[in-house]
N, C-alpha and C positions, 0 to 999 in steps of 0.2 A: 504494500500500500504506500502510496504516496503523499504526500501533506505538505503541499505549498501555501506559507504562511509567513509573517513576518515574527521575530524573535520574542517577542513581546507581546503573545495575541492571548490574554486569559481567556476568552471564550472559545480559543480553538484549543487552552488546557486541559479545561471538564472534559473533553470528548477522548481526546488524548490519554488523561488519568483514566477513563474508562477503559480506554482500548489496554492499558499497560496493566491492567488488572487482570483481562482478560487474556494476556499474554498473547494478544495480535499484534506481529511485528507490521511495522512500520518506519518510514523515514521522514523527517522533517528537513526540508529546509525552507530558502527564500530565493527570489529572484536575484537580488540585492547578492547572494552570495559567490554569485558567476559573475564575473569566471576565475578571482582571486582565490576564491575558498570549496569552491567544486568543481567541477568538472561533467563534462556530457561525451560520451563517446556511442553511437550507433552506426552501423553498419546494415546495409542495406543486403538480404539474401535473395536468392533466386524466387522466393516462395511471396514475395511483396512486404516480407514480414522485416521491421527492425528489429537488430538485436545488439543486445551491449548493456549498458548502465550509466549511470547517476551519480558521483558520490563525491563526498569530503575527505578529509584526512583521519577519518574516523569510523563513517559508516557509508552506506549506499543503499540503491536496489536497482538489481536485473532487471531490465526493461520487460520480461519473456514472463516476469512474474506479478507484476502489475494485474492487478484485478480491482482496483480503486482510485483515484485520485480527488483527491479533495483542495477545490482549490479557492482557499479560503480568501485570507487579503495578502497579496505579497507584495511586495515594495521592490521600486524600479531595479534593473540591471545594476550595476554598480559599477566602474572601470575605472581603470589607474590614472590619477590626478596628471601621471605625467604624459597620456593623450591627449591630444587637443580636440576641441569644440568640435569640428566636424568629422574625427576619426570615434570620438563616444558617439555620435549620431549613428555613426557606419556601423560600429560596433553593437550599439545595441539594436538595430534591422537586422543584421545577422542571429543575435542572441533568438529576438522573439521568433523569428519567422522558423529558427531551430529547433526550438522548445516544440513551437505550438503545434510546429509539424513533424515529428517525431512523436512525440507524447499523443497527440491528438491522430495518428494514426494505428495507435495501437488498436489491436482488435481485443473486442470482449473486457473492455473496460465500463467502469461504472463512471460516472462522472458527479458530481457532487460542485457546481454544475461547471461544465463547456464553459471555457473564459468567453469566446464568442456570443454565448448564448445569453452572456451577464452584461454583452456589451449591447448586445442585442434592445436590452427591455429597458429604453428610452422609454422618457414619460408619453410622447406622442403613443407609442406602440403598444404599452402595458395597459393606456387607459383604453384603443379602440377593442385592443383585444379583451378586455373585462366589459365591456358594450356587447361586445359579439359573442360573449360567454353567457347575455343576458345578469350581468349585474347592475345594479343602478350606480353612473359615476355622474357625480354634478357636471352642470355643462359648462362645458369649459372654451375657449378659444384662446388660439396661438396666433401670436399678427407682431408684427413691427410698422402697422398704422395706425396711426392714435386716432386717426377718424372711423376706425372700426372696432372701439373703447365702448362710447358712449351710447349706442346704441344698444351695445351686448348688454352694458350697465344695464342700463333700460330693462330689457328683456329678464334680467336678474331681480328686478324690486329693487334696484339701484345697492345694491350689498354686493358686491365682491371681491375676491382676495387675488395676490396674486405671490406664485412661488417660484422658484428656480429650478429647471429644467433638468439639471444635473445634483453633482452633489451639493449639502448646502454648506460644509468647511469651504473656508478661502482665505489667502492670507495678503495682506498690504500692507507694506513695509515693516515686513519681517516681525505681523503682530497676526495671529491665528483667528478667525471670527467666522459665525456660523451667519449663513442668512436663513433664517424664518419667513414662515407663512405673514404676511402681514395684508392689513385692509387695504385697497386704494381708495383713496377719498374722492369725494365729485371731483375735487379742483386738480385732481391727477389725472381722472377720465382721458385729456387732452393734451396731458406732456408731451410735447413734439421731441424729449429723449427716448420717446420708444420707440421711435422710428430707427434707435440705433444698431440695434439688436431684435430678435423674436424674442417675444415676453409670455407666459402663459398667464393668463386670467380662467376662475372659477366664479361660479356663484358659490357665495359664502351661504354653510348649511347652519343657520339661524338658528334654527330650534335644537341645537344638538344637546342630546341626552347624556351623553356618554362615547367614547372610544374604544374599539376593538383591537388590537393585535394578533393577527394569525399568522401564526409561523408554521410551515408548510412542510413536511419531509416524507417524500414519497408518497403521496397520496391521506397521510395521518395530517389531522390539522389539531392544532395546540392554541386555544382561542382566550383570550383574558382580557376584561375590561377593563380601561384606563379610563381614571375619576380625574380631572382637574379641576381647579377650585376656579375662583374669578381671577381675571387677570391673563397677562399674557401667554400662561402655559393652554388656558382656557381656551386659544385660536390655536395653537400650535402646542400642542406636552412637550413638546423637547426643548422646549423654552425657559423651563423650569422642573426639570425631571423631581427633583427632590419635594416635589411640593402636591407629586403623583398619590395617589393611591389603588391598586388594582383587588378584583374581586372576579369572581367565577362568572362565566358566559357560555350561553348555549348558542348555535349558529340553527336560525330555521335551515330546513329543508333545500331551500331552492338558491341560499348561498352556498349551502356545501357542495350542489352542485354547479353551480357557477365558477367557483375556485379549481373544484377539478377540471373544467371544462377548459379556463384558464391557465394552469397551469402547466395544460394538455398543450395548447397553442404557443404556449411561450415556450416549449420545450424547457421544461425548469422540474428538479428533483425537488429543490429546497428555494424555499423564498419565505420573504416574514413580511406580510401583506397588512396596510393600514384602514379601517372602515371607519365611517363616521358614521350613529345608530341617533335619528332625530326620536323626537316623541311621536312617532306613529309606530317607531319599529323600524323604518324603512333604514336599511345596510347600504352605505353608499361606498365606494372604493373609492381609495383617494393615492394610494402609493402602491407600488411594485416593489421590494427591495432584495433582487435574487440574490444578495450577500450580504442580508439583514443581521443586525444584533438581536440575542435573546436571553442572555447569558441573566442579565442586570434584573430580571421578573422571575424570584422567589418563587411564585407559585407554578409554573411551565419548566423552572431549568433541567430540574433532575428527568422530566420525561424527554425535553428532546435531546438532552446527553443520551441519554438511551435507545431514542429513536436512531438519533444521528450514527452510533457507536452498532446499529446494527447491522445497520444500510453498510457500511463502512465494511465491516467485517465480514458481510455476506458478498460483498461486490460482486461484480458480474459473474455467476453461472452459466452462463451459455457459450 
């Protein structure tokens, strides 16, 4: 089994201290650690199959025995300070296009998931295909014309939010900050800086009751409610995690089927999916995160170490 991850990842621990309980070997490393601290060697046979190995100055794995790969968060290529600017560029288009196509050609592997398939679930993608799964997503529009704002406003009861496309860490001058969900007010309707970029706007879901987390592995789903109080976690939890409180949740019927049908389309084993649950009941989908955290929610950890930890050690059979 394989385990790409970076050094310091506690939630790829718990899965890990399981596996080492259960005495499934395994290798960890990180991208970061090529090509100073490991090494790739494959060889290409008559049979279409690669074969070779992985390894550090300490341990490895046979490519020929690979039956998993969990490719959790790993951090960039890494190369020696004394290449220049355009030779790490070179260097690291050789690394990735090596990896992804060696490791990604192996036959009969499990995938925990396809980097591709994590690059894949853009918010554009994750919300038509949760539309197409038959979930309810607030209606949203993507534009970089501000004269095609006020109108959607409109169409919204003049209430909606708007969030960032990708992830929401970012850092400016060398200071680390998250961007949050936040309201656009009337008098932003018509900022002529959205014409600078694509912006995504939602209708803001007003009545909301409560927060869902589903965290997704292999078809088992691990669902728990998130309580926030008033105030800014209240538009966005992650705004104020600590000020959280979670409690048990049942999914009707026709979300559970919507997530698989969903997660059927995204081609995704594992994902930790966000709902927004108004006072009618109605489950709206608001995030994809095929490389979500879950670790941090007491009442879900130990089962999906466990979920995770089996999927892992059962990997591909066929």
């Amino acid at each position: 089994m394989l385990v790409v991850t970076f050094a310091l990842d506690p939630t790829a621990d718990y899965v890990l201290r399981e596996l080492n309980a259960r005495r499934v070997p395994f290798w960890r490393t990180d991208l970061a650690d090529f090509p100073t601290r490991s090494q790739l060697s494959a060889a290409l046979g008559t049979d279409g199959r690669w074969r070779g190995a992985m390894h550090d100055s300490a341990r490895g794995v046979d490519l020929s025995e690979v039956r998993a790969v969990w490719w959790r968060k790993p951090t960039p290529f890494a190369f020696p300070e004394t290449m220049s600017a355009p030779e790490q560029a070179f260097a690291t288009s050789q690394a990735k296009r090596a990896f992804s196509g060696v490791l990604g050609s192996l036959p009969d592997v499990l995938w925990i998931n396809r980097p591709e398939r994590n690059a894949d679930c853009t918010k554009p993608r994750q919300l038509a295909a949760a539309a197409e799964a038959g979930l309810h997503v607030p209606e949203t529009l993507i534009t970089n014309n501000p004269a095609d704002v006020l109108p959607f406003a409109e169409r919204c009861g003049g209430r909606i939010i708007t969030k960032v496309l990708g992830g929401i860490v970012h850092t400016e001058n060398n200071t680390r900050g998250q961007l949050y969900t936040h309201r656009v007010t009337p008098e932003q309707w018509t900022d002529p800086r959205i014409a600078l970029t694509a912006h995504l706007f939602q209708r803001e879901i007003t009545d909301k009751a409560y927060e869902i987390r589903v965290t997704v592995v292999n078809g088992q789903v691990f669902p728990v409610a998130i309580h926030a109080p008033s105030g800014p976690a209240r538009l966005d939890w992650r705004h104020d995690s600590r000020s959280l409180h979670y409690s048990s949740a049942l999914l009707p019927s026709d979300v559970q089927r919507g997530i698989e049908t969903l997660m059927w389309r995204l081609d995704l084993s594992f994902a930790a999916l966000d709902f927004i649950v108004d006072s009618n009941g109605t489950h709206y989908l608001v995030d994809v995160n095929p490389n979500g955290q879950w670790a941090w929610i007491d009442q879900t950890r130990d089962a999906i170490t466990h979920a995770l930890a089996n999927l892992l050690e059962k990997g591909s059979s066929t």
